[in-house]
N, C-alpha and C positions, 0 to 999 in steps of 0.2 A: 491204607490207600487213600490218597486223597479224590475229595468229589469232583464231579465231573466237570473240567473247566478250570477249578483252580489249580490244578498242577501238584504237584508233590514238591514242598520245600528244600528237600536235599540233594534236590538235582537242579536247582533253579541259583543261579550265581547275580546276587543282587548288585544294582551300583552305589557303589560307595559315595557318603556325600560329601567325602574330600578328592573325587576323584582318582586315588590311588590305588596303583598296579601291586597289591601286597605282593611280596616274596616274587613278582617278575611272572606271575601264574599267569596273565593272561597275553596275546600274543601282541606284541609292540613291534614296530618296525620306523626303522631310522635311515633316513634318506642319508647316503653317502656320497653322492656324487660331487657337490664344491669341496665338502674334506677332501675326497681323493683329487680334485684336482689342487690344491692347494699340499698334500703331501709329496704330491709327485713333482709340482713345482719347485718345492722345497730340495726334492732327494737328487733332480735330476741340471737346475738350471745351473748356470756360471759355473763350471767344473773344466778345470782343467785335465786334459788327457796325454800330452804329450809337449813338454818344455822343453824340444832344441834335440829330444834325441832324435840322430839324425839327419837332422838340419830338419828337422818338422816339429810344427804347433798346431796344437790341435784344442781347440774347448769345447764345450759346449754352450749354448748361448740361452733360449727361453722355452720352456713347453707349451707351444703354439696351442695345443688341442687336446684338450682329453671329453670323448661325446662317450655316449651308450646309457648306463644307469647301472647303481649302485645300491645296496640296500644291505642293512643288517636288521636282522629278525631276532629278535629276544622272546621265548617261552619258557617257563618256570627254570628263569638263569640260565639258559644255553643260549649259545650264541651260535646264530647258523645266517654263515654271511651270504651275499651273492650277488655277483656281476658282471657284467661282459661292459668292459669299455675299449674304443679303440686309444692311440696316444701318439702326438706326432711335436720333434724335438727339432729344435734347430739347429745346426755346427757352422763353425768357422774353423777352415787352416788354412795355414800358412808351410810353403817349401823357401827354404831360402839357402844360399850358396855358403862354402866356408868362410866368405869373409863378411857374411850375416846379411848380404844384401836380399831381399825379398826377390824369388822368382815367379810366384806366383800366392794369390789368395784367392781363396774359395771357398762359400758358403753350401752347405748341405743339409739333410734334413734326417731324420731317424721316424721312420713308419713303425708301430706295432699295431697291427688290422685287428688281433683280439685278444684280448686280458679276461680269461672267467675263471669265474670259481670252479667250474666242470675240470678244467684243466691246473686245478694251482698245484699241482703236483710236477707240473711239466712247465720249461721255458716256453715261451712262447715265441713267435714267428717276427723275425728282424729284420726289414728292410734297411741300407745304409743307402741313401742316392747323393750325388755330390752334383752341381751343377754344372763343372766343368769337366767333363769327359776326354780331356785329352791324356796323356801321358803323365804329368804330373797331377792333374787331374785324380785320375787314377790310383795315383801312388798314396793320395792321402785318405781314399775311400779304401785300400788296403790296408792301410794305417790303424786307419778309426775300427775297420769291421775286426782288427786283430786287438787292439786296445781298448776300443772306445766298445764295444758292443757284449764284453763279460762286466764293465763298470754300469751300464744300461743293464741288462738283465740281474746285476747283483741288486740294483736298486728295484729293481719291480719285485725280487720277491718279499724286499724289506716289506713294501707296500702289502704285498697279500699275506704275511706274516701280520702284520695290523690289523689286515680285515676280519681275520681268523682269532683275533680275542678281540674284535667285536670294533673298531673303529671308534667313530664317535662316540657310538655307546658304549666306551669303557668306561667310562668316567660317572654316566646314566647309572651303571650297573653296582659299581661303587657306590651311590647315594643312596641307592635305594636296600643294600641290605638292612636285613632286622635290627631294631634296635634292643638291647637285651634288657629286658625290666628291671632297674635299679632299687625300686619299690620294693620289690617282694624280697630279695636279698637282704632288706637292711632291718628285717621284721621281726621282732625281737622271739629268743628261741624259744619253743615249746606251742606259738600261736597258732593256727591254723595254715596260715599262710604261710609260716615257717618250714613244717611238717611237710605241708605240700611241693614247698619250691625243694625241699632236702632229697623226699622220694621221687622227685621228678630228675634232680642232679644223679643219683644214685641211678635212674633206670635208662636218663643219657649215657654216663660213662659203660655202665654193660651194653648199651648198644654200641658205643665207639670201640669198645674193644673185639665186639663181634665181626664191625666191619674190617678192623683192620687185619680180621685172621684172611677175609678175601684181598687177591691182587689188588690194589689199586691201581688208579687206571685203565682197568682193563675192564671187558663186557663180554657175553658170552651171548649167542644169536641162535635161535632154537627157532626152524623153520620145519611142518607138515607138510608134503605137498601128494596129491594123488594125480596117478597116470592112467591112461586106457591100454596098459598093455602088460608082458610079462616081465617083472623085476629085471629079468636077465636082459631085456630089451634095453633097460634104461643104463644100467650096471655097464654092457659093452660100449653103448655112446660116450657116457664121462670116462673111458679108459680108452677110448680108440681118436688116435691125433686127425686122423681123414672126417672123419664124422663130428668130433669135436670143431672143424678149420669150416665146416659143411654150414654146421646153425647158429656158429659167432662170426661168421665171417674174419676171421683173421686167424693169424699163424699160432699152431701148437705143437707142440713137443714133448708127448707123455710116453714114460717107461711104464710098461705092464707085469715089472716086478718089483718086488717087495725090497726097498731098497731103492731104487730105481729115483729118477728126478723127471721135475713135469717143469715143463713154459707153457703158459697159456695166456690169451691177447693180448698177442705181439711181444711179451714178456713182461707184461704187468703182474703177472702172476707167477711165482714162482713155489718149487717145493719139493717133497719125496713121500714117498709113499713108506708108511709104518705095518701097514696090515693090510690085505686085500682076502679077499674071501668072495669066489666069484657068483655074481646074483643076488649075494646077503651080505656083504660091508667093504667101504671103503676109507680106512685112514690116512690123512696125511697132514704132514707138514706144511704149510704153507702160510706163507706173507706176499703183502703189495711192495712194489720195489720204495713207494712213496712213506712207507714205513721204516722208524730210526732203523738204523743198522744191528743186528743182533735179535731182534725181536719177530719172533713166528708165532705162529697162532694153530690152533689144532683142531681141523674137520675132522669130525665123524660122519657118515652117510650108510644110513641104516635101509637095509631094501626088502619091505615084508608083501606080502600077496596073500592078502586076506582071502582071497578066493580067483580063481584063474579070469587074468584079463583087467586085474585091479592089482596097482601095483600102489604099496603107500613110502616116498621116502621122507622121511625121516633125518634132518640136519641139527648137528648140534655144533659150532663153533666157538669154539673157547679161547680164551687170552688174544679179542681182537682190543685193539689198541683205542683208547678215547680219541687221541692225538696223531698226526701222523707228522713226521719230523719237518713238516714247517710248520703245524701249529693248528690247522685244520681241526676242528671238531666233531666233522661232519663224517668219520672215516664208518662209526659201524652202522649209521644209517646208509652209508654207498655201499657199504658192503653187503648189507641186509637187501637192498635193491635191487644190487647185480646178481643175486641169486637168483632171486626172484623173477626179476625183468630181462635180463642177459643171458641166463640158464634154462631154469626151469621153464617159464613160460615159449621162448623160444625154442626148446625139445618139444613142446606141445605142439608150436605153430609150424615148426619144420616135418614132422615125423608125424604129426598126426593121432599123438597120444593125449590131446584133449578130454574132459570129462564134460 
């Protein structure tokens, strides 16, 4: 133990006097706000939408705005991005007759009020406004919101696909892996150093073949949590849709048989139930709609009552995904959260089963 005042050495992380972040351990954060406007400038300006079918011309012109803040966060190699920016685009079109004479031109603009991370799972919210409101007007703001408005959302999620392997700091990320000692490898056989780097190769590859007997990619989330009430208390809440709609505030739709399929927030949640056992277990199937297609993950919820009016559950979630199919990294720390913050603690503060 060390004396009193100087601290214990093994928990003290000294600075390097070359300044470097070894292996990405410690927490870096890279301001992304002029990249993402210079990406989006990129993905979204001078694009043509619509050459004459018609008799309509439609492009787009310059990305007047992108405000809010951007940032990516690097911790021992992960990348966990995050932003809320708004984004506003300019258009021109053009109606003109069959014998190509111009009937009208008109300038318009493209609103998106918020881009986050919270939401990269989901498009976001599209305004089309056109400056001329009349009849033809009109025709070309029908035009662009039917055309121009899946070319604008395909391009923003290019953008949050970006974000989610780290933006600027991919390249950051890149520099900085390990470099692998050339030295010890070239050390002639039998020396010590030989000996060492051989049994060090030898006890890597048992460990790379250990890992690869586990899934890859995937994570398993193993949450304790205790209640002030009887197991059956908690057990009928996560199986009843009225009581479930009661402490999420939103729409559910759960079967209470074995077999059976559940929606839950709004249908971010979907699944079936594999086993139920009422008071003491509940399994299911289930995945985020925002996860690739094919891919479920498997709850267990275990319900023990150490003693009446103590209820302990017990969550074990296996095969949740690193990634979610645009790229996201962030899926089994949300997951891990919504438990926690969305569920269980909310059954506390609604019902009153607080410790």
């Amino acid at each position: 133990m060390a004396k009193y005042g100087e601290g214990d050495k093994r928990w003290i992380v000294e600075e390097r006097p070359d300044g470097a972040n070894v292996h990405n351990w410690h927490w870096a954060e890279t301001d992304c706000l002029d990249w993402s406007r210079n990406l989006l400038t990129k993905l979204l300006s001078d694009h043509t939408i619509l050459a004459g079918e018609g008799n309509l011309y439609i492009k787009t012109k310059n990305v007047d705005k992108v405000d809010g803040e951007a940032y990516v966060n690097i911790r021992k190699g992960k990348i966990i991005p995050g932003y809320e920016i708004s984004l506003s685009l300019s258009w021109e079109g053009e109606v003109k007759d069959p014998e190509g004479k111009s009937l009208l031109r008109a300038d318009g603009t493209v609103e998106v009020p918020y881009i986050a991370d919270e939401n990269a799972d989901e498009d976001p919210e599209i305004k089309v406004i056109v400056k001329d409101e009349g009849p033809i007007g009109k025709r070309l703001k029908e035009a662009f919101m039917a055309k121009g408005k899946p070319f604008v959302l395909e391009k923003i999620r290019v953008y949050v696909a970006a974000m989610a392997k780290g933006g600027p700091a991919k390249e950051e990320l890149e520099v900085r892996k390990p470099v692998v000692n050339k030295a010890a490898s070239g050390a002639p056989a039998g020396t010590p150093t030989a000996t060492a780097t051989a049994t060090t190769e030898v006890a890597a590859k048992e460990e790379g073949q250990k890992k690869k007997k586990k899934k890859e990619g995937f994570k398993t989330i193993t949450l304790t949590e205790k209640f002030s009430c009887r197991a059956q208390n908690i057990y009928e809440i996560l199986m009843d849709e009225n009581r479930w709609k009661g402490f999420t505030q939103s729409n559910a739709r759960i079967s209470k048989e074995v077999g059976g399929e559940f929606s839950i927030f709004d249908g971010s949640v979907t699944g079936t139930n594999v086993e139920l056992q009422e008071g003491k277990l509940i399994v299911q199937k289930w995945r985020f709609g925002s996860w690739a297609d094919g891919i479920h993950s498997m709850v267990r919820l275990v319900f023990e009552e150490p003693e009446p009016g103590l209820t302990v559950v017990k969550l074990t979630q296996t095969d949740v995904p690193e990634e979610d199919r645009y790229g996201n990294a962030t899926v089994v720390e949300n997951t891990e959260r919504g438990w926690r913050d969305l569920i269980f603690n909310k059954i506390r503060a609604v019902f009153g089963f607080g410790i």
